[in-house]
DSSP file (Angstrom, degrees, kcal/mol; ACC not computed):
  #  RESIDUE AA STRUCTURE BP1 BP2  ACC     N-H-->O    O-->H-N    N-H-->O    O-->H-N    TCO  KAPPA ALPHA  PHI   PSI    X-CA   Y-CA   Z-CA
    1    1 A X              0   0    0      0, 0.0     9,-4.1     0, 0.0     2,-0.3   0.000 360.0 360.0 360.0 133.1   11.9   22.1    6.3
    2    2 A X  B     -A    9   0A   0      7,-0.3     2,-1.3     8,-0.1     7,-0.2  -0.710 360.0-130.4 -82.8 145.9   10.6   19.6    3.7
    3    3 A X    >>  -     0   0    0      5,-1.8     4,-4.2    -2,-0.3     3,-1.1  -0.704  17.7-147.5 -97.3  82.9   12.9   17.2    2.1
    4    4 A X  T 34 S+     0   0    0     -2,-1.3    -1,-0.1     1,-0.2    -2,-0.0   0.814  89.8  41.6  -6.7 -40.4   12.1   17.6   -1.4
    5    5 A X  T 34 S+     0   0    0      3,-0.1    -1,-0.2     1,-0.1    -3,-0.0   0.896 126.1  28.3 -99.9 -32.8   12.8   14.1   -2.4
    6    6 A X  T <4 S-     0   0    0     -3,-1.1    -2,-0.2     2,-0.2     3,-0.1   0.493  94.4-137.9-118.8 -19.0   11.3   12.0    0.5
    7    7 A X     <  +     0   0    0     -4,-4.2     2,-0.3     1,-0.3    -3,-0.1   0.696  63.6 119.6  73.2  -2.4    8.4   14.8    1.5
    8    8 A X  S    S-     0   0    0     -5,-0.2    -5,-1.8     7,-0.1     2,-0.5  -0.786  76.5 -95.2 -87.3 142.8    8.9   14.3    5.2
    9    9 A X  B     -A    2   0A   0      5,-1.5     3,-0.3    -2,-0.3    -7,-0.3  -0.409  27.4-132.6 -44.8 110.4   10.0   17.0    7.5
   10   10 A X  S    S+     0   0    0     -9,-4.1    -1,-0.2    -2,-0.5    -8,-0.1   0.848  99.2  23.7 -31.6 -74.0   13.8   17.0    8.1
   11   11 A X  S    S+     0   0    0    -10,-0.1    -1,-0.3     1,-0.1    40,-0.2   0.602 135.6  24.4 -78.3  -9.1   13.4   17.3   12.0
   12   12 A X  S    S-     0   0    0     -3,-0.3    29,-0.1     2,-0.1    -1,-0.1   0.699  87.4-140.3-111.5 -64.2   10.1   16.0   13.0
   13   13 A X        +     0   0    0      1,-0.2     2,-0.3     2,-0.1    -3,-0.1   0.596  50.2 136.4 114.6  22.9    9.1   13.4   10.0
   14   14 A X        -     0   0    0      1,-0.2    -5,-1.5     2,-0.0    -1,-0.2  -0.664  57.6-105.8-106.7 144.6    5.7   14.1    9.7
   15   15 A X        -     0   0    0     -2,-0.3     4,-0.5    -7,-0.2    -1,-0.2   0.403  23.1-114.0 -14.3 164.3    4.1   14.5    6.4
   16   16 A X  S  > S+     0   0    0      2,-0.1     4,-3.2     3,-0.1     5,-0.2   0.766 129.3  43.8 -87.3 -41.1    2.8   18.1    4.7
   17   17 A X  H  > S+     0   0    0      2,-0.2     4,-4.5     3,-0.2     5,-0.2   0.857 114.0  45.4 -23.3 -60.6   -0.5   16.5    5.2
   18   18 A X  H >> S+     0   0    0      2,-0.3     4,-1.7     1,-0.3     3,-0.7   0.985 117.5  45.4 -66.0 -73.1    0.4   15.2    8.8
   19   19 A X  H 34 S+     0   0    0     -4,-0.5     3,-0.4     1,-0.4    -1,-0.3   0.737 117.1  51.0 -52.5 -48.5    1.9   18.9    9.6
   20   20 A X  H >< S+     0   0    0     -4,-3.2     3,-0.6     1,-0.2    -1,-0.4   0.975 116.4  36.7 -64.6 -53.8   -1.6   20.6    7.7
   21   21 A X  H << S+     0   0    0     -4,-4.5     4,-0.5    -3,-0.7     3,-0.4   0.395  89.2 107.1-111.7   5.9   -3.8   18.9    9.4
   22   22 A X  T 3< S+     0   0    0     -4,-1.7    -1,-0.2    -3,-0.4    -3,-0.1   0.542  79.8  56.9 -22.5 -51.4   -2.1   18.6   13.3
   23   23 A X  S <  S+     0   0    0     -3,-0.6    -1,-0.3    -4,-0.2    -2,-0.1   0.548 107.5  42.2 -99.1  -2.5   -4.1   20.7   14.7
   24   24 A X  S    S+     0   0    0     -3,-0.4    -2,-0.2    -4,-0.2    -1,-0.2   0.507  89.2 118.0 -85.8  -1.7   -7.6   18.9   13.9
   25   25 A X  S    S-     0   0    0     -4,-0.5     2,-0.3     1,-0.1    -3,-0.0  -0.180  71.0-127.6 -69.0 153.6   -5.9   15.7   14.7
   26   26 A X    >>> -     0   0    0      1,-0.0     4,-3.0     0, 0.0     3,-3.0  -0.797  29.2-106.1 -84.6 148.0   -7.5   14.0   17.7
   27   27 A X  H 3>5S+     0   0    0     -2,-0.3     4,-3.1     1,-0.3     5,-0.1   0.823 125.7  49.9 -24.8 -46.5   -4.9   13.0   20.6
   28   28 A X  H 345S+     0   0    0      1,-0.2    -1,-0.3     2,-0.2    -3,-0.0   0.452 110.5  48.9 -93.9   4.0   -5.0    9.5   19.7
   29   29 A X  H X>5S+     0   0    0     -3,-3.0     4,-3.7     3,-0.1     3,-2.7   0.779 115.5  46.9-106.9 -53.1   -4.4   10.4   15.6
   30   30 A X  H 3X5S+     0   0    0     -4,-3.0     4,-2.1     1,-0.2     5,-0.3   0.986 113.5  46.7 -63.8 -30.7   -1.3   12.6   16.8
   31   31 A X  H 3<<S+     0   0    0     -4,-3.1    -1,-0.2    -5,-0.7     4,-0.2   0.822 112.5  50.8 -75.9  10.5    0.2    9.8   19.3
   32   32 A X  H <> S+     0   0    0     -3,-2.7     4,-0.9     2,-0.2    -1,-0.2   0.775 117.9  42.6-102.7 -22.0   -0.2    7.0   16.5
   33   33 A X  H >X S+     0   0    0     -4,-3.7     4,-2.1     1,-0.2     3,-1.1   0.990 112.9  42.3 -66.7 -54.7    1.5    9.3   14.4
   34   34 A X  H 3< S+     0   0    0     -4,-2.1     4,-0.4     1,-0.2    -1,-0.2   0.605 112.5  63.8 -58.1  -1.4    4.2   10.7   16.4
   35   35 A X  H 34 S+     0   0    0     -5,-0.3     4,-0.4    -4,-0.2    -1,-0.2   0.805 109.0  43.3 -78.7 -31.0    4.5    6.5   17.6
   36   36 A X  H <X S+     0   0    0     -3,-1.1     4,-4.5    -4,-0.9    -2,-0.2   0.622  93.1  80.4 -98.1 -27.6    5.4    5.9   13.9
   37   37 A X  H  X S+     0   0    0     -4,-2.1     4,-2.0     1,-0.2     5,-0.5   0.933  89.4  59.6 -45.5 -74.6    8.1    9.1   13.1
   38   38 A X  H  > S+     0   0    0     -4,-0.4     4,-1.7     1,-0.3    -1,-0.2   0.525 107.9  39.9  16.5 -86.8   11.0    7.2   14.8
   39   39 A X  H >> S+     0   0    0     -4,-0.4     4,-3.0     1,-0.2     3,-1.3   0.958 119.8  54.5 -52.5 -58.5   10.8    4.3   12.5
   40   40 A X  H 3X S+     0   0    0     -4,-4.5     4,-1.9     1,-0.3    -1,-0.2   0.834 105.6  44.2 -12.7 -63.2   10.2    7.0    9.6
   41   41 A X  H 3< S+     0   0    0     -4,-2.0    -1,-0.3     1,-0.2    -2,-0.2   0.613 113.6  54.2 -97.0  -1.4   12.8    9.2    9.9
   42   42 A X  H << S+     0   0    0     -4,-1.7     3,-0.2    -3,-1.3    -2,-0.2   0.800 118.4  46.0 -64.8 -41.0   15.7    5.3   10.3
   43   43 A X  H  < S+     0   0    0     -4,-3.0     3,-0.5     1,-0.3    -2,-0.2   0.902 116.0  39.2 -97.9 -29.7   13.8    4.4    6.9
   44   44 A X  S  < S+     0   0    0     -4,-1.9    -1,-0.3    -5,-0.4    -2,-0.1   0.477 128.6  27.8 -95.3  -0.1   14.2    7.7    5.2
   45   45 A X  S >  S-     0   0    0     -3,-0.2     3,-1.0    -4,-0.1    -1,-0.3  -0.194  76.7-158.7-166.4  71.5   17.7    8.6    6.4
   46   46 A X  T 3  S+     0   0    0     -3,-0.5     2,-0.8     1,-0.2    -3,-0.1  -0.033  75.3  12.4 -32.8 141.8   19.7    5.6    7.0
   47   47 A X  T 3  S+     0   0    0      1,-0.1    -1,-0.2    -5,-0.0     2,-0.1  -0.220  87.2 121.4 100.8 -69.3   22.6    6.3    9.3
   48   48 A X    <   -     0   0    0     -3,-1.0     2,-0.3    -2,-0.8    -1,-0.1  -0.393  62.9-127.5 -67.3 136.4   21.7    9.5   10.4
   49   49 A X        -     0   0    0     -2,-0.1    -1,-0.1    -3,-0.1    -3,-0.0  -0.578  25.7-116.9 -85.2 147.8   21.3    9.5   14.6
   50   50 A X        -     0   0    0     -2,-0.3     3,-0.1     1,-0.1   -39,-0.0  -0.358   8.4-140.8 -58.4 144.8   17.9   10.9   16.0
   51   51 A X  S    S+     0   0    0      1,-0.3     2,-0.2   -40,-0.2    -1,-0.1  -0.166  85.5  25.3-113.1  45.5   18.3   13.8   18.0
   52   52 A X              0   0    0      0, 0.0    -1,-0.3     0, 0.0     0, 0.0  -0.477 360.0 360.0-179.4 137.4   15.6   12.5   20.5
   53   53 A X              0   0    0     -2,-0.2   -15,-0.0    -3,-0.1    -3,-0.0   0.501 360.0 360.0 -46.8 360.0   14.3    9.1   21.4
């Protein structure tokens, strides 16, 4: 689900973009993205714990 307000995925954190375009991604496009969610989803919802490292 997209978060209206911040445009990231609740649970993963990727983009609509990110999410559209996923499966053209090359390996090294998806792992620099998924390297980056982490930090993403700490900036965009202080507070809340990750539910996976």
């Amino acid at each position: 689900m997209l978060d209206a307000v911040t445009g990231l995925c609740e649970g993963c954190g990727r983009t609509r973009d990110e999410i559209g375009l996923w499966g053209s991604l090359s390996e090294a496009q998806r792992l620099a993205v998924m390297a980056a969610l982490p930090e993403r989803l700490r900036r965009a919802y202080p507070g809340r714990e990750a539910c996976a490292p």
